[in-house]
C-alpha positions as CSV (number, residue, x, y, z in Angstrom):
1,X,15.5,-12.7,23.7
2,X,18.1,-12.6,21.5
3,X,18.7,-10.6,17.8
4,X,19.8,-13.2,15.2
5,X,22.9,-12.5,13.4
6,X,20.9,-12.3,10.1
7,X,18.8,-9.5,11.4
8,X,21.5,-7.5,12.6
9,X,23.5,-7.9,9.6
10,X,20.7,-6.9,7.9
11,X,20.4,-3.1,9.6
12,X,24.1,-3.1,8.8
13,X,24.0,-3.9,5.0
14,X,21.4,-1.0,5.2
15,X,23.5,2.1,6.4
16,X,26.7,0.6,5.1
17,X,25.1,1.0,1.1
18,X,23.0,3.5,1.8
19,X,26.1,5.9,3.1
20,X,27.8,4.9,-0.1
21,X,24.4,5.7,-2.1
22,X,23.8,9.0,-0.4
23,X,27.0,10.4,-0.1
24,X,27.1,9.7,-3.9
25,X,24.3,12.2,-4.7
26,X,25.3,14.8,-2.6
27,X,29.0,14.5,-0.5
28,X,27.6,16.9,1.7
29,X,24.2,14.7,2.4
30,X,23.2,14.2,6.5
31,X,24.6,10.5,7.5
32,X,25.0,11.3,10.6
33,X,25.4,8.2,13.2
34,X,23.6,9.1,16.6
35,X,23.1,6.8,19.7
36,X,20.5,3.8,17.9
37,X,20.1,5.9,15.0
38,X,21.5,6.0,11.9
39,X,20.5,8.9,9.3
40,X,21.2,8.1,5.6
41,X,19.6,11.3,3.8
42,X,20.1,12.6,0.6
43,X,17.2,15.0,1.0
44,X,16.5,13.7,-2.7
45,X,13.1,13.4,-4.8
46,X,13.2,10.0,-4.9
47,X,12.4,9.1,-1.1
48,X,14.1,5.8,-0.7
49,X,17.3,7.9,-0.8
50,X,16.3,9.7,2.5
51,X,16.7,6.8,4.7
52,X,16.6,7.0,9.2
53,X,16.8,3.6,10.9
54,X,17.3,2.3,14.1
55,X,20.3,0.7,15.0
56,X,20.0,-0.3,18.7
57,X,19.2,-4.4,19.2
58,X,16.7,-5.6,22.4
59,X,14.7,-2.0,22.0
60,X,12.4,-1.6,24.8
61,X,8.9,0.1,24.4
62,X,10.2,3.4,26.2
63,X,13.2,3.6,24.3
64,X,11.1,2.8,20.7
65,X,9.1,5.6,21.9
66,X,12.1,8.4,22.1
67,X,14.3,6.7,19.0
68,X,10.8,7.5,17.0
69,X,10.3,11.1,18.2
70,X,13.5,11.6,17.4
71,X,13.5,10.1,13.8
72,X,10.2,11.9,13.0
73,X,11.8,15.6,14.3
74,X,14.9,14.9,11.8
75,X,12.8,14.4,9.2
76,X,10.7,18.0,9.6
77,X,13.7,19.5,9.4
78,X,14.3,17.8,5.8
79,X,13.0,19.7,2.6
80,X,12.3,16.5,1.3
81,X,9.7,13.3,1.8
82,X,11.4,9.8,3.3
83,X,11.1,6.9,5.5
84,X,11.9,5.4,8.8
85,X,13.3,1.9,8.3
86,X,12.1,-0.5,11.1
87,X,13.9,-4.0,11.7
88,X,11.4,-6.1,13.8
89,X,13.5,-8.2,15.1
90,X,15.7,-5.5,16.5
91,X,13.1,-4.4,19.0
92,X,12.3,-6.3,22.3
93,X,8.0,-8.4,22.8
94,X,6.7,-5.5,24.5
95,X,8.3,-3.1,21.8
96,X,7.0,-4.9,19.1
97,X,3.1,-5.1,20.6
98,X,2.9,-1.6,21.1
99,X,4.7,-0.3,17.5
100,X,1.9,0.7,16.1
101,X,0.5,3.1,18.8
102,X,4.2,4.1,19.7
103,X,4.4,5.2,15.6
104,X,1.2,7.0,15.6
105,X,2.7,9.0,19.1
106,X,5.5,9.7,17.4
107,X,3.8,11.7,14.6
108,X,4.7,8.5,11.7
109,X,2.3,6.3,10.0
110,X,2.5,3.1,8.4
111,X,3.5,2.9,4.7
112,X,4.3,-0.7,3.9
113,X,6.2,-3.7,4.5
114,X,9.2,-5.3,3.7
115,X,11.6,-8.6,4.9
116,X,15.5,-8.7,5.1
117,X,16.7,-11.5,3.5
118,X,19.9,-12.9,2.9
119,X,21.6,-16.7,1.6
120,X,25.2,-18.0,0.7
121,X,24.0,-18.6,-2.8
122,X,26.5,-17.6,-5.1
123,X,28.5,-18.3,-7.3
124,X,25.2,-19.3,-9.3
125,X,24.6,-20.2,-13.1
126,X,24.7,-17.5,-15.9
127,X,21.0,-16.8,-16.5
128,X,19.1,-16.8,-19.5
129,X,16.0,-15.8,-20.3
130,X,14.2,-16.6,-23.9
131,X,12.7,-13.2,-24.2
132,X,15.9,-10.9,-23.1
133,X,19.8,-10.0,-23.5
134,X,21.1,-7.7,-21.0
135,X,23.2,-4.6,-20.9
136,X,25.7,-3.4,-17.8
137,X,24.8,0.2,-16.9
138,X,27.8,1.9,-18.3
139,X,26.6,5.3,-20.0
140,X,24.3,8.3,-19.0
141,X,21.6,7.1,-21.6
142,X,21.8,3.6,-19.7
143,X,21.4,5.0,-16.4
144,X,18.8,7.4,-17.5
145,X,17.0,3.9,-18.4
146,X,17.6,2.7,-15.0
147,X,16.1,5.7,-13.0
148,X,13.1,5.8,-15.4
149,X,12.2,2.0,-14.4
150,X,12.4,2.7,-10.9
151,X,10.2,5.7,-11.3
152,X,7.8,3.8,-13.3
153,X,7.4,0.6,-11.3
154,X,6.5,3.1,-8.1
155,X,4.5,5.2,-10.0
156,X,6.5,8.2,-10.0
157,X,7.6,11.4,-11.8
158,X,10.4,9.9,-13.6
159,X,12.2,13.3,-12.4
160,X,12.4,11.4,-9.1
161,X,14.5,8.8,-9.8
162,X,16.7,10.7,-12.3
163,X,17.6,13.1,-9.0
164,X,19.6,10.0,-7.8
165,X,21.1,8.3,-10.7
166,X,21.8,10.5,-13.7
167,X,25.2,11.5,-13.6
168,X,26.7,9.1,-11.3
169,X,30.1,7.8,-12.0
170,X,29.8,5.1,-9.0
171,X,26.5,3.6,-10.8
172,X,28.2,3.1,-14.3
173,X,31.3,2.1,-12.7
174,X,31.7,0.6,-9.2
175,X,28.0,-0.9,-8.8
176,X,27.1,-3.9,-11.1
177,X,23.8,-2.3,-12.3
178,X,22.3,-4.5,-15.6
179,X,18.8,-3.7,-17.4
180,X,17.0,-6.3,-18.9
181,X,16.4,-5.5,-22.0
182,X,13.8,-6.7,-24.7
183,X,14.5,-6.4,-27.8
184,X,16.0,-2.3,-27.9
185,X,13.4,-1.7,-25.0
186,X,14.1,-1.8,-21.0
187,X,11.9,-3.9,-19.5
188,X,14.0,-3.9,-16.0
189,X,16.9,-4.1,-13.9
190,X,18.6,-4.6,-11.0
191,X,21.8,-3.8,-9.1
192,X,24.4,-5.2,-6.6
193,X,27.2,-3.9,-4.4
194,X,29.6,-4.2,-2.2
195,X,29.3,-4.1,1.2
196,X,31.3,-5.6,4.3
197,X,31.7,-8.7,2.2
198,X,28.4,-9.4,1.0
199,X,27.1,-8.9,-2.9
200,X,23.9,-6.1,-1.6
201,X,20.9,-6.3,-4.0
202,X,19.3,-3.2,-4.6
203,X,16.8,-0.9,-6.9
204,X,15.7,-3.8,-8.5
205,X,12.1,-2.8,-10.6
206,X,10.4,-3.6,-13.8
207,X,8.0,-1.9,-16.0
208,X,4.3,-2.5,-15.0
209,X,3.8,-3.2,-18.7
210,X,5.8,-6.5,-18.7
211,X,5.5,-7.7,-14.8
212,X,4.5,-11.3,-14.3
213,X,7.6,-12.3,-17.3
214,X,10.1,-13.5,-14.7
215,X,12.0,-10.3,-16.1
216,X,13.0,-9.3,-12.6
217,X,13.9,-12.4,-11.5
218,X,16.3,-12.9,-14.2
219,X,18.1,-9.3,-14.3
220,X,18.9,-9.9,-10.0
221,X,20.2,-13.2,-11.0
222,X,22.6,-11.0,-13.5
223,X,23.6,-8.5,-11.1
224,X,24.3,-11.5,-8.9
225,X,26.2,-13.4,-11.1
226,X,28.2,-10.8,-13.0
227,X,28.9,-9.3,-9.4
228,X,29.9,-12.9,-7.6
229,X,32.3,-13.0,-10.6
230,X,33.9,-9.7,-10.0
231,X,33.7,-10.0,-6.5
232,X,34.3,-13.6,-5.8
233,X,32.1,-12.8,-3.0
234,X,29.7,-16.1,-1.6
235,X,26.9,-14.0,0.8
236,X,24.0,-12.2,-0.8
237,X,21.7,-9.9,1.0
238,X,18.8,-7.9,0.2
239,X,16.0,-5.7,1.5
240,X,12.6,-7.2,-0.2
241,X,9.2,-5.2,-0.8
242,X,6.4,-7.5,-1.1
243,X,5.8,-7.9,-4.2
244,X,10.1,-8.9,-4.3
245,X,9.4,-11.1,-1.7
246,X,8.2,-14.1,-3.0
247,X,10.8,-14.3,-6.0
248,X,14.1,-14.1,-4.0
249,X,13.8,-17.4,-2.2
250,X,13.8,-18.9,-5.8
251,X,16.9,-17.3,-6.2
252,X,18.2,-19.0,-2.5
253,X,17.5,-16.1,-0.4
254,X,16.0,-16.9,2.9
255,X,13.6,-14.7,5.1
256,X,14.8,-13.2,8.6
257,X,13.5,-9.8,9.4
258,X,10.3,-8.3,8.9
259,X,11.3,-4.5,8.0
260,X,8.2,-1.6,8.8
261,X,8.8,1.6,6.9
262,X,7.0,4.8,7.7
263,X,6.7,7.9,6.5
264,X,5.5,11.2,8.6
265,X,1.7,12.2,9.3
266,X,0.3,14.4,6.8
C-alpha cells in the first residue's frame, strides 16, 4: 500500500499547530516527539488540547499494538483527560481490521470520528451572510466569547475552554480567529493559522441555539478569507468532526483520511 500525500500532510498539520497551540498555554507543556509518536499535551481542561498521535506511515498490527500501549501509559501519567488521534490511512489492511480489538487491548475506547480534509481553494470571495457582521478576535472579552462557544457547542463547563484561550496574546494576534456575530450576540466562530504553508482551520463551533443558520459555514469562510489575504497562502486544511464534515466540501475541501479519536477506559 501506499500513504497518500494528503493523509500524511494531514498528521503533519496536526502536531505542527497543535505544538504552536500547546506550547501557547503552558511553554513548559509535554510535546515530546518519540519514535511514531508525537505528544501535544497541555494537560488542560479542555481535552482537545491534550493531543497524542501516531506518526509512523504503513503501521503494522504488532506495531499499532505497542504505539497504543504506549499512548495510553502517557496519558495515566497526565492529571488531565484527552485523546489519541488516529489517521486511518496511516496504518497498514491488517492494522486497520484489527483497530478496534488492538484499542480495547490497549486500555482506549472509541470516542468518535472525524476526516482530514484539505483543498487549494483560496483566495475565495468575501462572505456574507444576511443575518451576521463579524468581529476579528482582538481583546480578552472577544476571546472570552470564543472559548465560551467552544464550551457550549460540546457541552462543556465554559471553565474548560477559557483554560486554553483567555489570555492568549497569539489568539488576538497571530491566529485569524473571527466570531460571527448576530446582532451584539456570538453566535460562532472559527479560526485559521499558519502552518508549513497551509491556512489550518481550527476550533470552529456555534451555539446549539442557532445551528442549522449556515452560521458556521460562513465565519470558516472568514477565517479563510481574511487569512488567505494576510497570508497569500492557496492550500487549506482542516481536521473535520462529523457534524463539520458535511459543510467543508461546500467550501472546496475534499475528504482523505478517516481520523479515530479515543479516550482512555474508565
Amino acid at each position: 500500500m501506499t500513504v497518500s500525500a494528503e493523509s500524511i500532510e494531514s498528521v503533519q498539520q496536526l502536531t505542527t499547530v497543535w505544538r504552536t497551540l500547546v506550547l501557547d498555554r503552558d511553554t513548559d507543556a509535554d510535546v515530546r516527539d518519540l519514535p511514531g509518536i508525537a505528544v501535544r499535551w497541555a494537560d488542560s481542561r479542555f481535552g482537545f488540547l491534550n493531543c497524542i498521535t501516531l506518526t509512523e506511515t504503513e503501521a503494522g498490527a504488532e506495531l499499532l499494538q505497542h504505539r497504543l500501549s504506549q499512548a495510553a501509559d502517557i496519558m495515566r501519567t497526565k492529571k488531565h483527560q484527552g485523546l489519541v488521534w488516529l489517521f486511518e490511512d496511516l496504518l497498514d489492511d491488517e492494522a486497520r481490521s484489527a483497530l478496534e480489538t488492538t484499542a480495547e487491548h490497549a486500555g482506549l475506547q472509541y470516542a468518535f470520528p472525524g476526516t482530514g480534509m484539505a483543498g487549494d481553494l483560496l483566495p475565495i470571495p468575501e462572505p456574507v451572510h444576511p443575518d451576521l457582521t463579524f468581529a476579528r478576535v482582538g481583546t480578552d472579552e472577544q476571546l472570552r466569547a470564543y472559548a465560551d462557544l467552544q464550551s457550549r457547542a460540546y457541552g462543556l463547563p465554559l471553565e474548560e475552554a477559557r483554560d486554553v484561550l483567555v489570555g492568549s496574546a497569539l489568539w488576538k494576534n497571530e491566529v485569524h480567529a473571527y466570531l460571527a456575530m448576530r446582532g451584539d450576540e456570538p453566535v460562532a466562530c472559527a479560526a485559521t493559522v499558519e502552518a508549513q504553508g497551509r491556512l489550518f482551520v481550527c476550533f470552529v463551533a456555534t451555539d446549539p441555539r442557532w445551528q442549522r443558520k449556515g452560521y458556521g459555514e460562513a465565519v470558516t469562510r472568514k477565517a479563510l478569507y481574511e487569512g488567505a489575504w494576510a497570508t497569500g497562502l492557496t492550500r487549506a486544511t482542516l481536521h473535520a468532526t462529523a457534524a463539520g464534515a458535511p459543510v467543508y466540501p461546500r467550501i472546496g475541501f475534499r475528504p482523505n483520511t478517516r481520523i479515530h479519536f479515543y479516550s482512555l477506559k474508565g
